[in-house]
C-alpha positions as semicolon CSV with decimal commas, in nm:
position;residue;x (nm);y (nm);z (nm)
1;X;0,000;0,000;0,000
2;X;0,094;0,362;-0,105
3;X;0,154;0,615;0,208
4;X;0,161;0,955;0,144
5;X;0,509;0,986;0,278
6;X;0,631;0,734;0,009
7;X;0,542;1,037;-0,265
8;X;0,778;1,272;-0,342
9;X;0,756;1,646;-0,297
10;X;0,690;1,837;-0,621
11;X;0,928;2,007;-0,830
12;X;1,004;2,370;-0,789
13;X;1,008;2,428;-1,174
14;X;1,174;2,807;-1,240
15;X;1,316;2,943;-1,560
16;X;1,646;2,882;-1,680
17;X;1,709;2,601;-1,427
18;X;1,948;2,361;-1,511
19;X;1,777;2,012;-1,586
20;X;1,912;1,669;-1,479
21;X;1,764;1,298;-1,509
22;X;1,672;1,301;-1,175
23;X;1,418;1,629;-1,178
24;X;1,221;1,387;-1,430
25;X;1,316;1,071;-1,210
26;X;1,124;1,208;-0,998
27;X;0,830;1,356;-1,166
28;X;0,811;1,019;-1,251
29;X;0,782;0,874;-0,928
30;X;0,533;1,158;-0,824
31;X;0,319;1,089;-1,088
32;X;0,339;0,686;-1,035
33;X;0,277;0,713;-0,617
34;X;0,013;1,012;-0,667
35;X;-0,164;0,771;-0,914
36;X;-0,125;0,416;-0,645
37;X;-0,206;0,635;-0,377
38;X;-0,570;0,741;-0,526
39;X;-0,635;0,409;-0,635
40;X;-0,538;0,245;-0,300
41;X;-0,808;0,458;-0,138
42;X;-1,063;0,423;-0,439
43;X;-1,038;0,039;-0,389
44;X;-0,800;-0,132;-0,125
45;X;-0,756;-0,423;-0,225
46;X;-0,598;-0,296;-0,593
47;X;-0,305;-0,570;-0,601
48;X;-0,264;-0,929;-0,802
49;X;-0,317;-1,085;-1,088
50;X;-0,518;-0,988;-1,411
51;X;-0,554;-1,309;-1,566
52;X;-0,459;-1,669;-1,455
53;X;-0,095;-1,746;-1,452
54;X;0,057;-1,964;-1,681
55;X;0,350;-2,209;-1,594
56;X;0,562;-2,503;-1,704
57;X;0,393;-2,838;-1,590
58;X;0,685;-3,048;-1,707
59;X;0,948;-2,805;-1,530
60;X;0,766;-2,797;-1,242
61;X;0,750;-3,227;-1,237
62;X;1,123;-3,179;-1,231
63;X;1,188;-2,958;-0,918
64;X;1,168;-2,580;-1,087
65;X;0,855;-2,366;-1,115
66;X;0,876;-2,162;-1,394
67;X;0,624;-1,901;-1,469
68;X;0,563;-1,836;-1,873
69;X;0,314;-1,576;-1,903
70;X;0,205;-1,372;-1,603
71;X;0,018;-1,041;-1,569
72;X;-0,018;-0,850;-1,252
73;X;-0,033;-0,546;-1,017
74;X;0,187;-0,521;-0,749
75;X;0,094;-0,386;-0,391
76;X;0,290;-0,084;-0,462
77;X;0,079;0,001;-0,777
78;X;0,352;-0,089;-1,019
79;X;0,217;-0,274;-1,352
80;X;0,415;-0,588;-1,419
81;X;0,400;-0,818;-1,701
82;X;0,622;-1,187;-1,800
83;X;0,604;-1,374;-2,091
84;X;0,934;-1,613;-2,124
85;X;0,998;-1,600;-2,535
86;X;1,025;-1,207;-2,423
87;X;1,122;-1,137;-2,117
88;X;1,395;-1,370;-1,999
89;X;1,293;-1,662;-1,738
90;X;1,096;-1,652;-1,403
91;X;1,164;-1,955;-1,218
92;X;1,243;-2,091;-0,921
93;X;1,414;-2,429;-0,804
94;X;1,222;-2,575;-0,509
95;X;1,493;-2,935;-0,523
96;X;1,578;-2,761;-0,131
97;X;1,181;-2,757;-0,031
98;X;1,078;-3,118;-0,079
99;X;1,096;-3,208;0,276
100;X;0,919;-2,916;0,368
101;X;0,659;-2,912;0,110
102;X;0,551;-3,237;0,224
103;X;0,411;-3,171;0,496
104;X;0,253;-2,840;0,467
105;X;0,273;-2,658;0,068
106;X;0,523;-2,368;0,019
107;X;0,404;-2,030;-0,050
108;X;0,574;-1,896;-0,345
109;X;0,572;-1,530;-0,369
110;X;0,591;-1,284;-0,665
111;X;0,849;-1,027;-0,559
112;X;1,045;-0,678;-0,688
113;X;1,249;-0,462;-0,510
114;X;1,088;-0,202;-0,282
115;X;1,127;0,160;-0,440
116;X;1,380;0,335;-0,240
117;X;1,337;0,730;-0,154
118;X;1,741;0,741;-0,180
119;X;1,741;0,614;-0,570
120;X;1,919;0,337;-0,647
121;X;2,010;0,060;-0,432
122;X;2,367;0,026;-0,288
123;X;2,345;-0,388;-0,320
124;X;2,268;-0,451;-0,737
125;X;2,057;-0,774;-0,622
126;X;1,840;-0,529;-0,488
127;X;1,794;-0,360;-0,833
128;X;1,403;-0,255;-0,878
129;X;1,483;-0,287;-1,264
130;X;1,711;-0,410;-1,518
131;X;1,822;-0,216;-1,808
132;X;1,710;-0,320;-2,188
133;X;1,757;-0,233;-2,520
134;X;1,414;-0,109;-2,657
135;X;1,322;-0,169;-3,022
136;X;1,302;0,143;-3,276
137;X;1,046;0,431;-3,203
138;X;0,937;0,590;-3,514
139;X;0,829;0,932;-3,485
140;X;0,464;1,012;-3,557
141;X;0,508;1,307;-3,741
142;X;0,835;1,189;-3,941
143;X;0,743;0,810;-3,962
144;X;1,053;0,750;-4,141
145;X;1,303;0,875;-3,809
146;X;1,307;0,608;-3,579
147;X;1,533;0,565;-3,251
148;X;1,609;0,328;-2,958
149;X;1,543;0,419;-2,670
150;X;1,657;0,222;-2,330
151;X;1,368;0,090;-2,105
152;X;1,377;-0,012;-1,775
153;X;1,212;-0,341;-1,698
154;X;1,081;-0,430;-1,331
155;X;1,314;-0,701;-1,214
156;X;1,078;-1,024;-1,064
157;X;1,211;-1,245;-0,900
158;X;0,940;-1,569;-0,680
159;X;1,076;-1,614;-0,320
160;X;0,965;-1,941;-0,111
161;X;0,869;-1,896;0,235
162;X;0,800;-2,218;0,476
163;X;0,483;-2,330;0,650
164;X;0,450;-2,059;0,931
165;X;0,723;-1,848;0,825
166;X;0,693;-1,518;0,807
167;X;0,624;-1,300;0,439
168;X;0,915;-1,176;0,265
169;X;1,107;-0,920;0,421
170;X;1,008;-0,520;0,365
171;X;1,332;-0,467;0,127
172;X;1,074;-0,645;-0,122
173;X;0,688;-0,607;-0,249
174;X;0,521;-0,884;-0,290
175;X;0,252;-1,112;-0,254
176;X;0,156;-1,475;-0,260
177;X;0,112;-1,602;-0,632
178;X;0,089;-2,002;-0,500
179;X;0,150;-2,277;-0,289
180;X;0,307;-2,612;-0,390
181;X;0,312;-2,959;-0,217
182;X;0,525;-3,249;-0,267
183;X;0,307;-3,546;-0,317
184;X;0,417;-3,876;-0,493
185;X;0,772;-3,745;-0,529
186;X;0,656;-3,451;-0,781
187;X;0,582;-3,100;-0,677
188;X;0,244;-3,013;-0,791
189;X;0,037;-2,682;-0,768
190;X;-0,227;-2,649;-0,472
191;X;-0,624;-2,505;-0,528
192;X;-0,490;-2,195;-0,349
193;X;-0,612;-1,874;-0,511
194;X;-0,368;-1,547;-0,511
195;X;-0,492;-1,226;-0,531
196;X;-0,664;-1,122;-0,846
197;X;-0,809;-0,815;-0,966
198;X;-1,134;-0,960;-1,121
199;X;-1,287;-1,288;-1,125
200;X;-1,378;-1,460;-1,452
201;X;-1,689;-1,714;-1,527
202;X;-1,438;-2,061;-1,545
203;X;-1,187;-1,918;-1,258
204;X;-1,148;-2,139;-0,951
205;X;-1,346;-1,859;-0,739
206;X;-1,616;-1,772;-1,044
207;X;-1,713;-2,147;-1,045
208;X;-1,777;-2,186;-0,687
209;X;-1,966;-1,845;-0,683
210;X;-2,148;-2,016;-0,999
211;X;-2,232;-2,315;-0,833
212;X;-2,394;-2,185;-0,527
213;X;-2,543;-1,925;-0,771
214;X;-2,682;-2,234;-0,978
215;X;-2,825;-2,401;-0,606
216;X;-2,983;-2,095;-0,511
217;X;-3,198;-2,057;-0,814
218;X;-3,288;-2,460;-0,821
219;X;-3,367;-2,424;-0,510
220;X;-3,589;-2,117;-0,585
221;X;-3,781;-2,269;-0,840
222;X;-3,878;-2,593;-0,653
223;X;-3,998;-2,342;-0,385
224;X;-4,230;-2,158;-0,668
225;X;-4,309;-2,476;-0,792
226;X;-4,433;-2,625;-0,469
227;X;-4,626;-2,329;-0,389
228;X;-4,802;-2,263;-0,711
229;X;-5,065;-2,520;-0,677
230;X;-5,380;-2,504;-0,499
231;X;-5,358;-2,459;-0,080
232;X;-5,557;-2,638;0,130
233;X;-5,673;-2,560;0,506
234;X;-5,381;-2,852;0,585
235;X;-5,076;-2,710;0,381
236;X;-5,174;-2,389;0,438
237;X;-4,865;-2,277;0,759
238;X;-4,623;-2,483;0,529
239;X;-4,648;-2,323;0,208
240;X;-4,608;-1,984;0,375
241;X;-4,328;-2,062;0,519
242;X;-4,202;-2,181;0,168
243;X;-4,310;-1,840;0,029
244;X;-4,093;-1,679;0,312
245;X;-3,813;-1,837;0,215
246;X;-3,805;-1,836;-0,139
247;X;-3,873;-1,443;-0,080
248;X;-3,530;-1,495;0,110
249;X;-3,394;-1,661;-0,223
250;X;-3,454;-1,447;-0,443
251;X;-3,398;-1,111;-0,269
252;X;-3,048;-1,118;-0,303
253;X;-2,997;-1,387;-0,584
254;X;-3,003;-1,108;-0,879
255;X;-2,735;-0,902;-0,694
256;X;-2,531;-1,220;-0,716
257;X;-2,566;-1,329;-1,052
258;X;-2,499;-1,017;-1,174
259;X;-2,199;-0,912;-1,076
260;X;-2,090;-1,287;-1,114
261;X;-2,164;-1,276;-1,527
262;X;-1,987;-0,971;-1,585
263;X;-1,665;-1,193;-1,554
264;X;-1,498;-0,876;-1,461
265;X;-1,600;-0,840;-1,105
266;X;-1,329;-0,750;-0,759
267;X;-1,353;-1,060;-0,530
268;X;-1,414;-0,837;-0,297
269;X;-1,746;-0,752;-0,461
270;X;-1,878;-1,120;-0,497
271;X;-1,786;-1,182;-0,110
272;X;-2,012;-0,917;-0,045
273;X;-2,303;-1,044;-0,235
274;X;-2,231;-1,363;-0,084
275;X;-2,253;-1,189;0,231
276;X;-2,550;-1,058;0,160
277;X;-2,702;-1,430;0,066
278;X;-2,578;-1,522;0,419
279;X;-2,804;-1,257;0,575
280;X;-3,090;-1,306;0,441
281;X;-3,056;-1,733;0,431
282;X;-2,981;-1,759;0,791
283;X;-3,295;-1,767;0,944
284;X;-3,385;-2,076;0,744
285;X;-3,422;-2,416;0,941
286;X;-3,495;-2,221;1,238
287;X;-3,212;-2,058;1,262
288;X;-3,206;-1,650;1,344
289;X;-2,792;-1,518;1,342
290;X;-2,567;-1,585;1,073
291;X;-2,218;-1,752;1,166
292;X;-1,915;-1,539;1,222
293;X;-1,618;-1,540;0,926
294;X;-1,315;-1,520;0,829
295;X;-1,277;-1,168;0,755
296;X;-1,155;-1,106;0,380
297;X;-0,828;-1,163;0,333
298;X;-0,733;-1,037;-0,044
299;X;-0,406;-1,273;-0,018
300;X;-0,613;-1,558;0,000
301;X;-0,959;-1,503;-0,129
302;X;-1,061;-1,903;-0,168
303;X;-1,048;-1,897;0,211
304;X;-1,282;-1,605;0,262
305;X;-1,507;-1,777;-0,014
306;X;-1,502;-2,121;0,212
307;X;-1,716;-2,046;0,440
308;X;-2,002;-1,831;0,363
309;X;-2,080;-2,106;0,067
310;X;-2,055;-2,364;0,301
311;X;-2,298;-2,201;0,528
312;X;-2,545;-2,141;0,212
313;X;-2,526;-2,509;0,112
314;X;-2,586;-2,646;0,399
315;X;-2,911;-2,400;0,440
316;X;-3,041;-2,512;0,129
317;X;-2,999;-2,870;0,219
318;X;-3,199;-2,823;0,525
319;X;-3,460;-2,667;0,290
320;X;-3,656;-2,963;0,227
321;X;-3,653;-3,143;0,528
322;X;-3,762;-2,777;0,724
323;X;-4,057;-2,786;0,521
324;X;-4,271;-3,175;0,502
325;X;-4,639;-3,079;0,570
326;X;-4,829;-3,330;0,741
327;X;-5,163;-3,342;0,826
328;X;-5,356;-3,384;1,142
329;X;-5,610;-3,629;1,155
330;X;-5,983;-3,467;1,257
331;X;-6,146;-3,617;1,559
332;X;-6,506;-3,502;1,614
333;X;-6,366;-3,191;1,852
334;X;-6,041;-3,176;1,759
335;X;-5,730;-3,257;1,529
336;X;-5,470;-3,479;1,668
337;X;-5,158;-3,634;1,528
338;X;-4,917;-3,896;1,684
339;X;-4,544;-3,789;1,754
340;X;-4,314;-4,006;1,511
341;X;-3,997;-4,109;1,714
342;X;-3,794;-3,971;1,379
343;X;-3,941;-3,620;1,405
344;X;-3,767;-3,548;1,694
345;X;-3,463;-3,718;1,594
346;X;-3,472;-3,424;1,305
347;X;-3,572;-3,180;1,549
348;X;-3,303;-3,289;1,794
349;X;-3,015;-3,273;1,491
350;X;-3,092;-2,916;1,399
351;X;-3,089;-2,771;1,733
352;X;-2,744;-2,950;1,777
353;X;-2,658;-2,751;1,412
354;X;-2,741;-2,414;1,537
355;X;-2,597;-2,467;1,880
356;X;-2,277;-2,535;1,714
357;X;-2,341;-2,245;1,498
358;X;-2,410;-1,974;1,753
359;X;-2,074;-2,085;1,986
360;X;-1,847;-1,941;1,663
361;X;-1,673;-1,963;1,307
362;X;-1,453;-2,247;1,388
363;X;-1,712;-2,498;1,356
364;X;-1,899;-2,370;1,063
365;X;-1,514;-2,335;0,856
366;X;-1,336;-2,675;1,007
């Protein structure tokens, strides 16, 4: 995240001053923290990946992870992008982390020098960027003049950090990009989710957000179906409270699905809707306060996801069994009906569900 102290002072401009690199240098880095710093407060959670990262299966089989095509935003603001036929190679050999990684996977970070307010670093491994020869810039008025001009390219490196180990140390920014466990004797690539920027229909978050999306609605229609036909004096108490709760459905179903088929939405965004599924689902089954969760953590967004769909599946599965009319039989003065041992086996198993629900998260996200 930006600061405001990380943005240099402007530029006294005056006339007839005598111009250096480093009076643009640092226009440059004005302009770039003035611009991180804004977005930062527009949305906080501005950092990670654009589109799903590509690497090397077979290398990775063999002990390296090599990344081939990657395209991301870094917590600082600065725009990165890899491809390997272009840009050199990302990798990383993890031969030292077998032993480690099976037990508990290795976070493997993306990583580039922190900006320093001094300029360059004194240590070159520290570099921010290397140096590179740009290809010919024609000028647009004189299409024929072309020159090279040198670019700077941000310098990536992927750093490994151990089960309970601590993140990467400040001299870098960074953030996790995946975990890897050794099973089998081959490293191979965990469900983990890094931090993206928007969340697309067939990503690993849009398809769980599309399958409780797809519940939901199933759900919503056997509730319309069940309670379009004709009510009678005896189903009358049940199909109202199916109306109630496919009014609970559907309230916040659209929100959902919406945001969710854009294929462009912040993570962020979707655990909100989900949120606001939870809210209005957790009075089903008897229930009356949603769980506690995980708060959002944008470095690991599956996580945050877990549990509020866990919550809303197992709502809709008590759906059905919250709702079996039965009838009373009618005995001259009144209507009686004869307490099946089962029924309060079922009554007996939810109240055990929302004890465990009201004494905290853990249970709900074990």
């Amino acid at each position: 995240m930006t600061r405001a102290s990380d943005i240099p002072a402007a530029i006294q401009w005056q006339e007839g001053m005598l111009l250096v690199p480093q009076h643009f240098q640092q226009l440059a880095r004005r302009a770039e923290g003035l611009i991180a710093y804004r977005a930062g407060m527009i949305q906080p959670f501005h950092w990670g990946v654009r589109r799903p990262v590509v690497i090397d299966a077979a290398m990775l089989n063999n002990g390296t992870l090599r990344v081939t095509e990657l395209e991301a935003i870094m917590p600082d603001g600065l725009a990165v992008h890899h491809v390997t036929d272009k840009g050199g190679d990302l990798q990383l050999s993890l031969a030292d982390l077998a032993e480690a990684a099976r037990g508990q996977p290795v976070t493997v970070h993306l990583a580039v020098a922190a900006r320093r307010s001094s300029g360059a670093p004194s240590d070159a491994e520290l570099a921010r960027y290397d140096l590179i020869d740009g290809e010919p810039v024609a000028d647009e008025n004189a299409p024929d003049s072309t020159v090279e001009i040198a670019r700077l390219k941000p310098r990536l490196l992927l750093l490994a950090t151990r089960a309970g180990e601590p993140r990467p140390p400040d001299k870098y920014v960074s953030f996790p990009l995946m975990k890897i466990a050794y099973r089998d004797q081959v490293f191979v690539p965990t469900e983990f989710v890094p931090p993206t920027l928007a969340v697309a229909m067939r990503s690993p978050l849009g398809m769980m957000c599309a399958d409780i999306a797809n519940r939901l609605r199933e759900k919503a229609v056997f509730l319309s179906d069940q309670t379009s036909g004709a009510v009678t004096l005896e189903t009358q108490a049940a199909a109202e409270e199916m109306r109630a709760t496919l009014r609970r459905i559907v309230s916040a179903l659209p929100i959902l699905e919406a945001r969710l088929k854009t294929g462009c939405a912040h993570p962020f965004d979707l655990h909100l809707s989900l949120a606001e599924v939870v809210g209005k689902m957790a009075s089903i089954g008897g229930g009356v306060v949603p769980p506690p969760f995980d708060p959002y953590d944008h470095d690991d967004p599956r996580a945050a996801f877990s549990g509020p769909i866990r919550f809303l599946q197992e709502s809709l599965a008590r759906i059905e069994e919250a709702f079996q009319p039965v009838s009373f039989a009618a005995q001259l003065d009144r209507f009686s009906l004869v307490m099946q041992k089962a029924w309060l086996q079922q009554i007996g198993d939810r109240r055990a569900r929302r004890a465990g629900r009201a004494g905290g998260g853990d249970c709900c996200l074990a």
